[in-house]
TORDRENSE-894612 format. One record per residue: residue in one letter; x, y, z negated of N, C-alpha, C, O in turn; residue number from 1. Coordinates in steps of 0.1 Angstrom, whole numbers, padded with zeros to 4 digits. Example, Ala and Ser with C-alpha at 12.3 -4.5 7.8 and 13.67 -1.06 7.14 Angstrom:
// residues 2
papa; n_xx; n_yy; n_zz; ca_xx; ca_yy; ca_zz; c_xx; c_yy; c_zz; o_xx; o_yy; o_zz; margu
A; 0132; -0057; -0078; 0123; -0045; -0078; 0132; -0033; -0078; 0142; -0033; -0085; 1
S; 0128; -0022; -0071; 0137; -0011; -0071; 0129; 0000; -0079; 0134; 0011; -0080; 2
// end
This chain:
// residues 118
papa; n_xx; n_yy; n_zz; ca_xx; ca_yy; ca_zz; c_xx; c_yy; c_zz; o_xx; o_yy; o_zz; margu
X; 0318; -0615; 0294; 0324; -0609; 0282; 0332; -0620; 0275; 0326; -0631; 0271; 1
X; 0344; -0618; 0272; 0351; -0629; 0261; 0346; -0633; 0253; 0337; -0624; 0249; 2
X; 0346; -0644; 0245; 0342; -0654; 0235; 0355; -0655; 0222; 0367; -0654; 0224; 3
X; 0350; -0656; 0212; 0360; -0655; 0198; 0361; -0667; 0190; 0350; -0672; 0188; 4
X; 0367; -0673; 0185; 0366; -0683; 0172; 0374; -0671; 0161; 0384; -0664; 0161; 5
X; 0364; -0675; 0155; 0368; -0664; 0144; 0371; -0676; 0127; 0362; -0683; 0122; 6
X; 0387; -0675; 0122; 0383; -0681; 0110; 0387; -0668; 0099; 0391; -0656; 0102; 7
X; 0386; -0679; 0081; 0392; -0669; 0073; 0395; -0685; 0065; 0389; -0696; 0065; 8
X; 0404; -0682; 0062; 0413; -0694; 0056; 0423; -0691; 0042; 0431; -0682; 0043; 9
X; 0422; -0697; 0031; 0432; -0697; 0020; 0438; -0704; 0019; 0436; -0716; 0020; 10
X; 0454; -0698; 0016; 0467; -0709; 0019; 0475; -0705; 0008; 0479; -0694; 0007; 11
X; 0477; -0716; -0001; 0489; -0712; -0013; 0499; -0702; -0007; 0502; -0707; 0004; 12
X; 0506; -0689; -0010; 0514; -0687; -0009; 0524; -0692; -0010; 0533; -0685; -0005; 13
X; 0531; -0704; -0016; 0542; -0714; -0016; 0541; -0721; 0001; 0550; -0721; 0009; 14
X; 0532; -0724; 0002; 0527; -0731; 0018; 0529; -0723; 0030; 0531; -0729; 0041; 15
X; 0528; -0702; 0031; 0529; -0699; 0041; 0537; -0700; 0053; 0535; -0698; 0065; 16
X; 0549; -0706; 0045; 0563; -0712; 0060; 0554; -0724; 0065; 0549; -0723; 0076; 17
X; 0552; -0734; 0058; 0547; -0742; 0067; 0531; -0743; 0074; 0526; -0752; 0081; 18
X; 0523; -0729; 0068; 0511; -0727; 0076; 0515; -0722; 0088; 0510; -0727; 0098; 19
X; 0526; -0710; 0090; 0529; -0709; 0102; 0540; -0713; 0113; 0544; -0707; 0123; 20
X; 0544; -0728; 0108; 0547; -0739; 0117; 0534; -0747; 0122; 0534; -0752; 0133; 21
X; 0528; -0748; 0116; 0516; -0755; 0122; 0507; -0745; 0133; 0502; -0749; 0144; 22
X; 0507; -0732; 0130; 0498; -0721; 0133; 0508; -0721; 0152; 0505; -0722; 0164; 23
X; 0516; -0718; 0147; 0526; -0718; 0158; 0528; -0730; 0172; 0531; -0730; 0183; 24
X; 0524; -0741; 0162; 0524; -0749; 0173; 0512; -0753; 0176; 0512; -0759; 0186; 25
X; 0500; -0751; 0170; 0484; -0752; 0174; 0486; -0738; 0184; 0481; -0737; 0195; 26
X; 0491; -0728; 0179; 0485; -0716; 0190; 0491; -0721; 0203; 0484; -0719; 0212; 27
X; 0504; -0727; 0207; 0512; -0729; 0217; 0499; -0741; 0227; 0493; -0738; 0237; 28
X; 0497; -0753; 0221; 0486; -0760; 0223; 0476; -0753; 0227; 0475; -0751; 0239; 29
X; 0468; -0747; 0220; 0460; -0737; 0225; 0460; -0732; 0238; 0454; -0737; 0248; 30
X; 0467; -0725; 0238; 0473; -0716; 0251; 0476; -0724; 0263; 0473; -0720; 0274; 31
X; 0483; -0738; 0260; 0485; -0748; 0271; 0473; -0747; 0281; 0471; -0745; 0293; 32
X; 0463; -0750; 0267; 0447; -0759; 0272; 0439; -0747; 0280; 0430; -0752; 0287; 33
X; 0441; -0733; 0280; 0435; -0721; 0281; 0429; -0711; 0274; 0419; -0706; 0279; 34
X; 0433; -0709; 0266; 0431; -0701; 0251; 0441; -0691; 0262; 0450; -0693; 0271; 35
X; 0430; -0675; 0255; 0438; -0661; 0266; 0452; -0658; 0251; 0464; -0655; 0252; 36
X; 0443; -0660; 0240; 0451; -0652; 0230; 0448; -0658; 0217; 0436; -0659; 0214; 37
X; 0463; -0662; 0205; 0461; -0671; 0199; 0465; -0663; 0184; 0477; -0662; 0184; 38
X; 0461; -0659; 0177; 0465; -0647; 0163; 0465; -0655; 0152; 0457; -0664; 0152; 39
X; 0474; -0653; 0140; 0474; -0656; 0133; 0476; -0640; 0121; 0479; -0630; 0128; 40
X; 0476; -0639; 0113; 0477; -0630; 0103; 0474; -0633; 0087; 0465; -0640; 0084; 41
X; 0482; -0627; 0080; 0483; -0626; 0067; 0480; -0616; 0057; 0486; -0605; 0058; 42
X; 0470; -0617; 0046; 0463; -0607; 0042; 0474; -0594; 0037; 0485; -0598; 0033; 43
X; 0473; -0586; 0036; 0480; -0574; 0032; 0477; -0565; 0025; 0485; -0561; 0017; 44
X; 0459; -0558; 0026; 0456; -0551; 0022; 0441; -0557; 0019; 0437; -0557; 0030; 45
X; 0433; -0560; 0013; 0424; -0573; 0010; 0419; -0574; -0005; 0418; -0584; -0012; 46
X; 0417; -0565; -0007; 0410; -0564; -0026; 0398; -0568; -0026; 0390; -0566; -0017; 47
X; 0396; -0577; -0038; 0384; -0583; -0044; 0374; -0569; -0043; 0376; -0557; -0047; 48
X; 0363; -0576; -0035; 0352; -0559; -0035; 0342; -0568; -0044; 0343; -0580; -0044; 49
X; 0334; -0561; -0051; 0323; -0559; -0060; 0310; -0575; -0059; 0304; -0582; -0068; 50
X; 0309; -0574; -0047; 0298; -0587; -0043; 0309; -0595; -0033; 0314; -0606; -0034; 51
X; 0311; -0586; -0021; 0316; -0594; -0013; 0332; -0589; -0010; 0336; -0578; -0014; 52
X; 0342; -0600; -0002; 0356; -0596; 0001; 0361; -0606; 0010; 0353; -0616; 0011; 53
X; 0371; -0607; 0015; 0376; -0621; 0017; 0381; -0628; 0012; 0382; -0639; 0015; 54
X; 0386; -0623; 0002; 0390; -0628; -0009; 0377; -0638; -0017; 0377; -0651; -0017; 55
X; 0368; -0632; -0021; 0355; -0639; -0027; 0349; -0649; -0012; 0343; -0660; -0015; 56
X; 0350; -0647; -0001; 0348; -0654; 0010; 0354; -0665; 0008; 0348; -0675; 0012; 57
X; 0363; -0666; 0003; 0370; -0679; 0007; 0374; -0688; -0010; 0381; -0698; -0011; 58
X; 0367; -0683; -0021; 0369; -0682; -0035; 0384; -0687; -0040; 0389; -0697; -0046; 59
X; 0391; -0674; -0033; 0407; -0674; -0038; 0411; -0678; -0053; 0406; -0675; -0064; 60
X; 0418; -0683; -0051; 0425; -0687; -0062; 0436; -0681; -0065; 0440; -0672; -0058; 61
X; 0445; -0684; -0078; 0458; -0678; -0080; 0470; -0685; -0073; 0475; -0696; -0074; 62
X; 0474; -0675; -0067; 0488; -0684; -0058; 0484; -0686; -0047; 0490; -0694; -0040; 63
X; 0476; -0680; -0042; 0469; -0679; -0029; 0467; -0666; -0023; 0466; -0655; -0029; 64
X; 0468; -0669; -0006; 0466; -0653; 0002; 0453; -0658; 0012; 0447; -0669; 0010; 65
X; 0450; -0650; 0019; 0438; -0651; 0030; 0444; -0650; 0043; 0448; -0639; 0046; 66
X; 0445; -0659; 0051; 0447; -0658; 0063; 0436; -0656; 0072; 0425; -0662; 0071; 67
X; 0437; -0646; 0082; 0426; -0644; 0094; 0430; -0650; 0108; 0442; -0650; 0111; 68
X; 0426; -0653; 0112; 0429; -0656; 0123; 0418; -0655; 0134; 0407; -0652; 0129; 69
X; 0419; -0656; 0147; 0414; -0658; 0159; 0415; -0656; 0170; 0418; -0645; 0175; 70
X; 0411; -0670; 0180; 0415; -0674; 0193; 0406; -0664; 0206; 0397; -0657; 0202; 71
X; 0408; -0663; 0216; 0401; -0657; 0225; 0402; -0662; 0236; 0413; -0663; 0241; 72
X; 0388; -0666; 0242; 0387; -0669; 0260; 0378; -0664; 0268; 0370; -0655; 0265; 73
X; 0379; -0668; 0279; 0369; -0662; 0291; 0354; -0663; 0287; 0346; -0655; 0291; 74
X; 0352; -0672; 0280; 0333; -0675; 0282; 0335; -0683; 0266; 0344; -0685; 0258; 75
X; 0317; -0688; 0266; 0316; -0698; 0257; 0321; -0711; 0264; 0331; -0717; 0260; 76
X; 0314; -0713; 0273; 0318; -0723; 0281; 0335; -0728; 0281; 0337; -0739; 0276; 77
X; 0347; -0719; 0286; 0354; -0723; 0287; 0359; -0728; 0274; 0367; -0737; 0273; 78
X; 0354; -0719; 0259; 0359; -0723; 0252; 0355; -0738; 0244; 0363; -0746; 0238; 79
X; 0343; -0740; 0245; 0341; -0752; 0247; 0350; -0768; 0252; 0352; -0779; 0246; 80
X; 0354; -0763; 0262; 0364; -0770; 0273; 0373; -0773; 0267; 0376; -0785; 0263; 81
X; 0381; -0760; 0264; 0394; -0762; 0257; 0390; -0765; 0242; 0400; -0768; 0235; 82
X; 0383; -0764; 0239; 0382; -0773; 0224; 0382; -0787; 0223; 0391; -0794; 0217; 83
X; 0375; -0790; 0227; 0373; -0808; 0234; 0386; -0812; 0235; 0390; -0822; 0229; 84
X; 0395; -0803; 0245; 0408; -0811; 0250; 0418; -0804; 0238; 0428; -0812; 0236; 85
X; 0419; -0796; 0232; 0426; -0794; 0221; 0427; -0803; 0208; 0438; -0804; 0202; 86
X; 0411; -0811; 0205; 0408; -0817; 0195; 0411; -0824; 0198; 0412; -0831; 0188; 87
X; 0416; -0831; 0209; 0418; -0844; 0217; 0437; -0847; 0214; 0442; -0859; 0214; 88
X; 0442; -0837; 0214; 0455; -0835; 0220; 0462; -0842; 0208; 0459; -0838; 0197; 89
X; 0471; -0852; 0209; 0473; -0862; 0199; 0483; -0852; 0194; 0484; -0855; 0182; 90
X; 0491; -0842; 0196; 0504; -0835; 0190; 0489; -0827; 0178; 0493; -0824; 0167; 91
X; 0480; -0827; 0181; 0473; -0824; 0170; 0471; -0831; 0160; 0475; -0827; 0149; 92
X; 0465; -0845; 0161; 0460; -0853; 0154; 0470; -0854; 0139; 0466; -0855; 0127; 93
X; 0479; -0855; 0143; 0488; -0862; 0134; 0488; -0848; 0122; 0491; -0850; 0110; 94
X; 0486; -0839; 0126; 0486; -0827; 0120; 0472; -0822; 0110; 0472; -0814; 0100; 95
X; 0463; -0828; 0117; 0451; -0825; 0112; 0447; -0838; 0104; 0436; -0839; 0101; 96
X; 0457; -0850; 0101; 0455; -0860; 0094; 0463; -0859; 0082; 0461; -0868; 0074; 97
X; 0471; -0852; 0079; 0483; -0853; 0071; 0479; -0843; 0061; 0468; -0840; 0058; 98
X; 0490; -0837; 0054; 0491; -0828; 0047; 0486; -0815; 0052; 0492; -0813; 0062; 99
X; 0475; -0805; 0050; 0475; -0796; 0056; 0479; -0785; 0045; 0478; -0786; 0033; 100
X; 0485; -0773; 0055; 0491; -0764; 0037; 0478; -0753; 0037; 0480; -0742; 0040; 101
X; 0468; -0757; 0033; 0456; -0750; 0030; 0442; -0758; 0026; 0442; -0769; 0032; 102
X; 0434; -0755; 0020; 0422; -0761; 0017; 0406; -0754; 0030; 0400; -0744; 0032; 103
X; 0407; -0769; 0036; 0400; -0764; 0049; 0384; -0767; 0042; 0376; -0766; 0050; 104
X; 0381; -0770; 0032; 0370; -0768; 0025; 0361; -0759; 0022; 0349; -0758; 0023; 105
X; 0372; -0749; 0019; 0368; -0734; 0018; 0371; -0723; 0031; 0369; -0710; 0030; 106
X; 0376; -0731; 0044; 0379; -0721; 0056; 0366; -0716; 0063; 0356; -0723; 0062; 107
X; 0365; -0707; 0068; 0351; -0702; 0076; 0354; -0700; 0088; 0364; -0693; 0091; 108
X; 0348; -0707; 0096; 0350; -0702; 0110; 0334; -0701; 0117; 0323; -0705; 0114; 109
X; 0339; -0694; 0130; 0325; -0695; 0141; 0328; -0690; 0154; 0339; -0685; 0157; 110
X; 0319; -0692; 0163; 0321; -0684; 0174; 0314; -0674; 0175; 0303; -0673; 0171; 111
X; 0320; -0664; 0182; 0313; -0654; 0183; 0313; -0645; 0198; 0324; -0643; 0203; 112
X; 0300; -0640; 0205; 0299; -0633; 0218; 0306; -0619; 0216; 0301; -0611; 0207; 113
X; 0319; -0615; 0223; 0322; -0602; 0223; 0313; -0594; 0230; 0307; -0598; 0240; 114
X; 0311; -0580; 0224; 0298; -0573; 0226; 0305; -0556; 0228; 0301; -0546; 0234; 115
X; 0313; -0557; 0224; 0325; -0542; 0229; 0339; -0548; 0229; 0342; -0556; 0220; 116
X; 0345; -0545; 0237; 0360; -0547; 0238; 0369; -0537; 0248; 0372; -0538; 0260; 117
X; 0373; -0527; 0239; 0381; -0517; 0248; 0396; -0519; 0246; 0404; -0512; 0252; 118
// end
């Protein structure tokens, strides 16, 4: 059964061109290494709910949207593999050292076992 990395991420809306130059060339990387499928998305429809939201998930701010994202592969295992060599991949490094257009403080991620997928 496929494996997920699942995040939720807040990104100034001033920042979203350059979240999805980065997003664009991490998913291409990705895909190199063996990633089946690389998503990025922009919140749309996403209202503050009562206790919880993604919005409150990620304690949005003003001038800010919620990005979802996530990657998908064959196993845990493989994804494992390709993380290693992804985290590795120096066309990363420089990217994950620099300016990032988002606050990875407040990002959530995990993996997750797919359990239905039609």
């Amino acid at each position: 059964m496929t494996y997920v990395d699942g995040f939720v991420v807040p990104v100034p809306k001033k920042k979203i061109a350059a979240y999805r130059k980065m997003a664009r060339k991490a998913g291409k990387i990705w895909k190199e290494h063996g990633a089946l499928e690389f998503h990025e998305c922009v919140a749309d429809d996403v209202k503050v709910g009562k206790w919880t939201s993604f919005p409150r998930s990620v304690k949005l701010k003003k001038g800010e949207t919620v990005m979802f994202s996530w990657i998908t592969y064959r196993s845990r295992k493989q994804r494992d593999s390709i993380l290693k060599k992804v985290m590795s991949d120096e066309r990363l490094k420089a990217d994950m050292q620099g300016d990032m257009p988002f606050d990875g403080k407040r990002m959530i991620y995990g993996g997750f076992k797919a359990i239905v997928s039609l």
